[in-house]
C-alpha positions in Angstrom: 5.3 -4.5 -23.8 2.3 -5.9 -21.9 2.4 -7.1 -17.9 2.4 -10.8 -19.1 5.2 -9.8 -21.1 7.2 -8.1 -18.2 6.2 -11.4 -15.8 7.3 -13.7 -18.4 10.8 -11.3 -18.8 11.0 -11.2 -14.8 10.5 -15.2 -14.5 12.8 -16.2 -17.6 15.3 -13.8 -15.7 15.3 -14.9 -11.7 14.1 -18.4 -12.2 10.8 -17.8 -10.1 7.5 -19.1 -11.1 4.7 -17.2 -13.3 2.4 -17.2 -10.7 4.7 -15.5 -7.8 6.2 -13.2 -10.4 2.1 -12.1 -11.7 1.0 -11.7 -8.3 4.0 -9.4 -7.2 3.8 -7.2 -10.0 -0.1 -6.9 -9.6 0.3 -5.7 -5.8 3.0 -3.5 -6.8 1.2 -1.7 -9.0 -2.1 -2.1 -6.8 0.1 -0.5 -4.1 1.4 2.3 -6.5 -2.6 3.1 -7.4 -3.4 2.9 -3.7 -0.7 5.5 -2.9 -1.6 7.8 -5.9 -5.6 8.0 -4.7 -4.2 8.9 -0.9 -2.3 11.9 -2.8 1.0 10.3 -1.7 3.7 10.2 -4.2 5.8 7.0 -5.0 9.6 7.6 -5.6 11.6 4.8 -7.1 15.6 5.9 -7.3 17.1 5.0 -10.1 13.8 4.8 -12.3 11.5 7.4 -11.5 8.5 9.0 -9.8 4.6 8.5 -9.7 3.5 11.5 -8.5 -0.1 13.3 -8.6 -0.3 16.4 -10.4 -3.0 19.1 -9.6 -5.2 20.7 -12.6 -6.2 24.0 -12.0 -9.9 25.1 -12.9 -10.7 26.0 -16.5 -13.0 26.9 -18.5 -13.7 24.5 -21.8 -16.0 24.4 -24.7 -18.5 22.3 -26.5 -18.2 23.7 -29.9 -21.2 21.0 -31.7 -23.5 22.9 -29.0 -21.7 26.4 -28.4 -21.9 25.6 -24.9 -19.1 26.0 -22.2 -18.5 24.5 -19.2 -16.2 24.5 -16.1 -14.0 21.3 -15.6 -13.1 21.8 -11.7 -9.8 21.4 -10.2 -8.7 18.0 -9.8 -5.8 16.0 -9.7 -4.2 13.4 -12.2 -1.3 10.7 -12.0 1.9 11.0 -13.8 5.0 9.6 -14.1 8.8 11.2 -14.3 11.1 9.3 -15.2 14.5 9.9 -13.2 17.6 11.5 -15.3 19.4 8.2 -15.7 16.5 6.2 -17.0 15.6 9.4 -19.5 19.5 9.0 -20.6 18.9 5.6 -21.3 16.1 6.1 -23.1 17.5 9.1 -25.4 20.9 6.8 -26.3 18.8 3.7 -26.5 21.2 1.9 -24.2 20.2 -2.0 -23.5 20.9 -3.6 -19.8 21.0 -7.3 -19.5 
């Protein structure tokens, strides 16, 4: 599923234009990025968490060049989804 397809599911469902429905999705997920980069985590009940995970220092390896290299700590998004939406998912259970 793409975003125009979720705007196009979220219109057809509440009756609001396109328009409104594309620009609220975009500055929710522009306010989810935001939140992420400031190391802040974004809990949604009943769906799920974006959180930022940290990745410890390691050591990797070029093998075309026999080189290593260290890739620093750093920290990546992620997403876990909560225990109902993962039920959901496992039993393949449709909400209208």
């Amino acid at each position: 599923m793409t975003k125009a397809d979720i705007v196009n599911e979220i219109a057809k469902s509440t009756g609001i234009e396109k328009v409104n429905v594309q620009k609220t999705v975009e500055t929710f997920m522009e306010v989810v990025k935001n939140s992420l980069s400031s190391n802040k985590n974004v809990y949604l009940r009943g769906f799920g968490s974006f959180i930022v995970k940290k990745r410890a220092k390691k050591t990797a390896r070029n093998i075309s060049k026999n080189t290593t290299l260290v890739i620093p700590e750093h920290n990546i998004p992620a997403f876990k989804p909560a225990k109902v939406f993962s039920n959901r998912v496992k039993t393949n259970v449709k909400v209208k």
